[in-house]
DSSP file (Angstrom, degrees, kcal/mol; ACC not computed):
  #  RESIDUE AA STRUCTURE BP1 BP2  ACC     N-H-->O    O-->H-N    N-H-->O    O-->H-N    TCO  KAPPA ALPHA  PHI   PSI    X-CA   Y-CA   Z-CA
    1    1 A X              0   0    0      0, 0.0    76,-1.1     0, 0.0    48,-0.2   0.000 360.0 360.0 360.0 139.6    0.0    0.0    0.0
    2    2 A X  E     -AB  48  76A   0     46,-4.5    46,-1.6    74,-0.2    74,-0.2  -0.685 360.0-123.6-112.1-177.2    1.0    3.5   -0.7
    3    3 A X  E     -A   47   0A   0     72,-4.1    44,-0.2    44,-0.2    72,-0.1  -0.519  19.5-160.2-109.8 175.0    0.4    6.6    1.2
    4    4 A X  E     -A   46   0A   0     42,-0.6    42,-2.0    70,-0.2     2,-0.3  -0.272  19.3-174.9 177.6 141.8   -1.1    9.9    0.3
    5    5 A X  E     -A   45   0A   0     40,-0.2    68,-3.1    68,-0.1     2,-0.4  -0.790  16.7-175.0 -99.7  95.9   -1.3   13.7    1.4
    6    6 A X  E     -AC  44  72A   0     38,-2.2     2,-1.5    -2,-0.3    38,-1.1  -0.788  13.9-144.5-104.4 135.6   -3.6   15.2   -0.6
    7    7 A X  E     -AC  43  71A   0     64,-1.7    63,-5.0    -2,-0.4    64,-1.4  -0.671  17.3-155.2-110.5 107.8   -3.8   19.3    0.1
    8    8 A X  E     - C   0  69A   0     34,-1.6    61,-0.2    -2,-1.5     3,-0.1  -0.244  26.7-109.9 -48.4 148.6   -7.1   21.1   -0.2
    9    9 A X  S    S-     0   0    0     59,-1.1     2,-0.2     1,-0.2    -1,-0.1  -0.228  79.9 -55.1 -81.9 157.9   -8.2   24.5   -0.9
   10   10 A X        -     0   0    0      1,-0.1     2,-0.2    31,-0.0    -1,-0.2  -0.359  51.9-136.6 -62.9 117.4   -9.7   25.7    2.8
   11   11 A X        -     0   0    0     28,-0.3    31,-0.1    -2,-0.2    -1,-0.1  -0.476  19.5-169.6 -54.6 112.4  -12.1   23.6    4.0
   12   12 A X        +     0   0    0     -2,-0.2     2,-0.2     1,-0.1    -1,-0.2   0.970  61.1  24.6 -97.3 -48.6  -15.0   25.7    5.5
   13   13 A X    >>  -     0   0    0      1,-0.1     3,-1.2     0, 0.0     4,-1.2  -0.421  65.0-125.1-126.1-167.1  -17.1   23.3    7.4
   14   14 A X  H 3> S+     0   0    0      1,-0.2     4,-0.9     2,-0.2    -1,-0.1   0.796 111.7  64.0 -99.1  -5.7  -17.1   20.1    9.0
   15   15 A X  H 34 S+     0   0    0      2,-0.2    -1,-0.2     3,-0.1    -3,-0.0   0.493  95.4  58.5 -79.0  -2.5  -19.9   18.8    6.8
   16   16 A X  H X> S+     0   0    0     -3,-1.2     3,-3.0     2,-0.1     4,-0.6   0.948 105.0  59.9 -85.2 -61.6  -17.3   19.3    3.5
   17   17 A X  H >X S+     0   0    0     -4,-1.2     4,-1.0     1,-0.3     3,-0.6   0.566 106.6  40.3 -11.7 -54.9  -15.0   16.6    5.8
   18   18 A X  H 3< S+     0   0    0     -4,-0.9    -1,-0.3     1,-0.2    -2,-0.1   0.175 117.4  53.0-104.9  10.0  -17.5   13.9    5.8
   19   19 A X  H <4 S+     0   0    0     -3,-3.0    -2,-0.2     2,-0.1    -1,-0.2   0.294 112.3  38.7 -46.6 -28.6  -18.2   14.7    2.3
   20   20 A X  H <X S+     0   0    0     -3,-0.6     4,-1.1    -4,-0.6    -2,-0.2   0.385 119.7  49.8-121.5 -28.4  -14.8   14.5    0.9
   21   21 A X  H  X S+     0   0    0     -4,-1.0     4,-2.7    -5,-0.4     5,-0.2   0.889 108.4  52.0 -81.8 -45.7  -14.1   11.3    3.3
   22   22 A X  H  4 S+     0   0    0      1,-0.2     4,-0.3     2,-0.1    -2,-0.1   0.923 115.9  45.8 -58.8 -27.3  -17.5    9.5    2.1
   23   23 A X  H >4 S+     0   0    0      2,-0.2     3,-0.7     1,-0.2     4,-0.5   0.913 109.5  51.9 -70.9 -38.9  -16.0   10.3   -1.8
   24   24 A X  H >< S+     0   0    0     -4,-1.1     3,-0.7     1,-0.2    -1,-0.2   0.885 109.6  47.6 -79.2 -28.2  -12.5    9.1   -1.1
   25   25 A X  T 3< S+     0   0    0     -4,-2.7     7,-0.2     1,-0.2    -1,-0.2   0.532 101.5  65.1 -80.6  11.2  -13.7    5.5    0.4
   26   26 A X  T <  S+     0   0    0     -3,-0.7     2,-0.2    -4,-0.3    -1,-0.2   0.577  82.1  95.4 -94.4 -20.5  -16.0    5.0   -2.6
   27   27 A X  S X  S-     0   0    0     -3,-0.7     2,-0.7    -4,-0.5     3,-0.6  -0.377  83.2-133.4 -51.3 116.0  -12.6    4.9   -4.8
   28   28 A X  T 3  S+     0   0    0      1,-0.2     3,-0.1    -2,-0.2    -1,-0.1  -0.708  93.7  41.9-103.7 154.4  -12.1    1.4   -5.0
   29   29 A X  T 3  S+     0   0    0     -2,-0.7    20,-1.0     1,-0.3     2,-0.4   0.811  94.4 109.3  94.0  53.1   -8.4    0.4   -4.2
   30   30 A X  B <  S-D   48   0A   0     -3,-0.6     2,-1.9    18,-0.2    -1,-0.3  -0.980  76.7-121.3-126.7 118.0   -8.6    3.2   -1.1
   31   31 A X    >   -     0   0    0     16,-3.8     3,-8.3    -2,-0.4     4,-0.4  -0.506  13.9-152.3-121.0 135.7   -8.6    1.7    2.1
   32   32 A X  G >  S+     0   0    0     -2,-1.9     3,-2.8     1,-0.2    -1,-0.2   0.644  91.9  58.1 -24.2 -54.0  -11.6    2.8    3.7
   33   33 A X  G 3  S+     0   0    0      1,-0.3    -1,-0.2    -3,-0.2    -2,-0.1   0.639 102.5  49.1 -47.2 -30.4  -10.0    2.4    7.0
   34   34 A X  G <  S+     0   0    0     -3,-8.3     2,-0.6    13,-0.2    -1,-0.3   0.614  82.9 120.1 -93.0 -10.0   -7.0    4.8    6.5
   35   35 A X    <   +     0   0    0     -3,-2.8     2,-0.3    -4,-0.4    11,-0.1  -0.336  33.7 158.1 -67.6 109.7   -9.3    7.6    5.1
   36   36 A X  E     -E   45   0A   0     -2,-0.6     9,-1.5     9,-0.5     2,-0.4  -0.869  31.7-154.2-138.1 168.8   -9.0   10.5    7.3
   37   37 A X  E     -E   44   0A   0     -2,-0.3     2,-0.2     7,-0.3     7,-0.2  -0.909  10.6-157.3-133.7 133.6   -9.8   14.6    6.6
   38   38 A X  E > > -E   43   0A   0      5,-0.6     3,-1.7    -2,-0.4     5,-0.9  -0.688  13.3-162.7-124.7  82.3   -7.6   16.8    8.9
   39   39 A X  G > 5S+     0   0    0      1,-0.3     3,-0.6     2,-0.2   -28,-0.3   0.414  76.5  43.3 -72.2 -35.9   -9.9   19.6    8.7
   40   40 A X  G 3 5S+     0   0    0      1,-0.2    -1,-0.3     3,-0.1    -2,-0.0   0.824 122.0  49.1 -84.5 -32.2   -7.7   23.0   10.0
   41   41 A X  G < 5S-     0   0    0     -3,-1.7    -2,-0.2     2,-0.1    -1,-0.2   0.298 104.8-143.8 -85.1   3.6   -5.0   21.4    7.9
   42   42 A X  T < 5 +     0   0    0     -3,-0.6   -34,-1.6     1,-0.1     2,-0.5   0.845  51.1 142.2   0.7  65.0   -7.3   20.9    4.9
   43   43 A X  E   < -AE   7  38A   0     -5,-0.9     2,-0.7   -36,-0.2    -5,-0.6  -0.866  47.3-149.0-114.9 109.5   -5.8   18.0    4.3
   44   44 A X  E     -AE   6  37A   0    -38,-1.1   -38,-2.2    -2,-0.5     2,-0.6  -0.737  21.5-173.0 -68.1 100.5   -7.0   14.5    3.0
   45   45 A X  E     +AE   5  36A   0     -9,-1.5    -9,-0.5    -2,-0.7     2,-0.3  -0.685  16.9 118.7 -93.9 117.1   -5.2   11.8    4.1
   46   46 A X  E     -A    4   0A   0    -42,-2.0   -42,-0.6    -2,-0.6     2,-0.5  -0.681  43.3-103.8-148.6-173.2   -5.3    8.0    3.2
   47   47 A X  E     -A    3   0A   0     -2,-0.3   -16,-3.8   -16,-0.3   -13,-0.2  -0.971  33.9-179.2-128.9 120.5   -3.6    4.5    1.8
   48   48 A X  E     -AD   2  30A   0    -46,-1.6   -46,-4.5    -2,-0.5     2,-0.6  -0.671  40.5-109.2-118.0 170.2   -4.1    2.9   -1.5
   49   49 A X     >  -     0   0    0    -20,-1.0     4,-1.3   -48,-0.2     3,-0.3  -0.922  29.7-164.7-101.4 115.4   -3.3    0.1   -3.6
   50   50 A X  T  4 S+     0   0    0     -2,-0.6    -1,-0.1     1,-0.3     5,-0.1   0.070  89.9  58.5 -98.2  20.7   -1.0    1.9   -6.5
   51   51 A X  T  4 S+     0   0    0    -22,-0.1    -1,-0.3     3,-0.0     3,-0.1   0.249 114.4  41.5-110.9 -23.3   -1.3   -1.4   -9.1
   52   52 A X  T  4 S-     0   0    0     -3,-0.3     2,-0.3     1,-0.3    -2,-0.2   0.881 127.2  -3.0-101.4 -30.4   -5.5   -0.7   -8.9
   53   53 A X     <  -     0   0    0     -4,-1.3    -1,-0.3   -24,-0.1     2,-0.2  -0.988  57.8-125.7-164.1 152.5   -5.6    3.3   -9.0
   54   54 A X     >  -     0   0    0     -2,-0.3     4,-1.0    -3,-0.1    -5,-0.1  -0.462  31.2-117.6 -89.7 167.6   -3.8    6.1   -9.2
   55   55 A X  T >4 S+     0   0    0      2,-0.2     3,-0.8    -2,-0.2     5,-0.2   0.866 115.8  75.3 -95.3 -22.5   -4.4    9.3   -6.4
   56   56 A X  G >4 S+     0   0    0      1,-0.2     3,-1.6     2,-0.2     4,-0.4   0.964  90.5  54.8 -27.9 -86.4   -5.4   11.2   -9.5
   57   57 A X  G >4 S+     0   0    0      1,-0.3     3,-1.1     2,-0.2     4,-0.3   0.739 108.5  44.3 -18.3 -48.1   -8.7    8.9   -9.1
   58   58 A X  G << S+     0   0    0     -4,-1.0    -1,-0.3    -3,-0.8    -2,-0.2  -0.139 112.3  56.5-104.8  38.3   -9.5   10.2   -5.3
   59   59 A X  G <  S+     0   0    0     -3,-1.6     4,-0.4     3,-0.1    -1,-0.3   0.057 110.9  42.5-135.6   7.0   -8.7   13.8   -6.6
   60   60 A X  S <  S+     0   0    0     -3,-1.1     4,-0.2    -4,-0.4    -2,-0.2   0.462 110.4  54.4 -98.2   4.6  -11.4   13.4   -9.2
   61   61 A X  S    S+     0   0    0     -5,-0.3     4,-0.3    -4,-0.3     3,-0.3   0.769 113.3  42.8 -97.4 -45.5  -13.4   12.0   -6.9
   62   62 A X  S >>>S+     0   0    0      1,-0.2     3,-2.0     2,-0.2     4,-1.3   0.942 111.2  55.0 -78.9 -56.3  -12.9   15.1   -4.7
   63   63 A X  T 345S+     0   0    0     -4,-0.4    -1,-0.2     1,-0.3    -2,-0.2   0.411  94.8  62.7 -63.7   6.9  -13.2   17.5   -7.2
   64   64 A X  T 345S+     0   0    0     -3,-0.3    -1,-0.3    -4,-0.2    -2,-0.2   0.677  92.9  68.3 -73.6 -26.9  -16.5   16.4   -8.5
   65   65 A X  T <45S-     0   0    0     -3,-2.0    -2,-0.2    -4,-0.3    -3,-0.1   0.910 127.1 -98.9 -62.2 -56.7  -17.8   17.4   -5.2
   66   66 A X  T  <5S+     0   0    0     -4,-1.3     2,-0.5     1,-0.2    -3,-0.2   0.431  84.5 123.6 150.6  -1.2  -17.0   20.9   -6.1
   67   67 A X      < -     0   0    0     -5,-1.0     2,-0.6   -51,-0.0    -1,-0.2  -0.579  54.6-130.4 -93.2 133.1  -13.4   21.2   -3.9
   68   68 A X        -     0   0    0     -2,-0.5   -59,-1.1    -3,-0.1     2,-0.4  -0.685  10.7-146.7-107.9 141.8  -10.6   22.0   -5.2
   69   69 A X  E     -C    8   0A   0     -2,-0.6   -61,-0.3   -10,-0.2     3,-0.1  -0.622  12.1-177.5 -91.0 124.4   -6.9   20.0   -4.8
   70   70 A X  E     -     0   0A   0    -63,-5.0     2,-0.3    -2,-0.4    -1,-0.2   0.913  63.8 -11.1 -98.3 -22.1   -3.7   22.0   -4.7
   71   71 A X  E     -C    7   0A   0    -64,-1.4   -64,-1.7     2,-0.0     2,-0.6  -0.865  55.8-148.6-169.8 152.6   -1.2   19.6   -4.5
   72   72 A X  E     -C    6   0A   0     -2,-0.3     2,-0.3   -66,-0.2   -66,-0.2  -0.810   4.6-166.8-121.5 137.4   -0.8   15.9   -3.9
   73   73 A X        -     0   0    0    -68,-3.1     2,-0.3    -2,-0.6   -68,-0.1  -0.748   6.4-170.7-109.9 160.4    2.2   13.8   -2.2
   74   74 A X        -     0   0    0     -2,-0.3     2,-0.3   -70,-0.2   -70,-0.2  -0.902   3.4-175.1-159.1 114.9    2.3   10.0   -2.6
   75   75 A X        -     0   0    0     -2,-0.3   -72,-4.1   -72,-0.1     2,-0.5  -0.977  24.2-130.1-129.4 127.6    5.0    7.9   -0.4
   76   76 A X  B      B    2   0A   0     -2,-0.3   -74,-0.2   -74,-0.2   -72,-0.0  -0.651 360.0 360.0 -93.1 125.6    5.3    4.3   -1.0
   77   77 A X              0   0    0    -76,-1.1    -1,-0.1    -2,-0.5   -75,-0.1   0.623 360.0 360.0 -58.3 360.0    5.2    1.9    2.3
């Protein structure tokens, strides 16, 4: 599994969090379990399988919602 720190535009409420986490565990190859929203940090963070999907996938995922990503880091475990 790899890692990745995806950084969001500022988050305003705590109902975009659980919006932008329900989107990123719907990605399949994300696991659900590592998906977490660090909300003052507007940051998404979470662990995927990088043979099934790219983080390009959970940052279209995000940006369909209406959010926008500014930049994504990706460290392999």
């Amino acid at each position: 599994m790899a890692k990745a720190v995806v950084q969001l535009e500022t988050l305003t409420c705590p109902s975009c969090v659980l919006k932008i986490e329900k989107a990123a565990k719907s990605v399949a190859g994300v696991d659900p379990s590592s998906v977490e929203v660090l909300f003052n940090a507007s940051k998404l963070k979470f662990d995927f399988d990088a043979e099934k999907i790219a983080v390009s996938d959970v940052e279209k995922a995000v940006t369909a919602l209406g959010y926008e990503v500014k930049k994504s880091q990706v460290k392999d475990s």
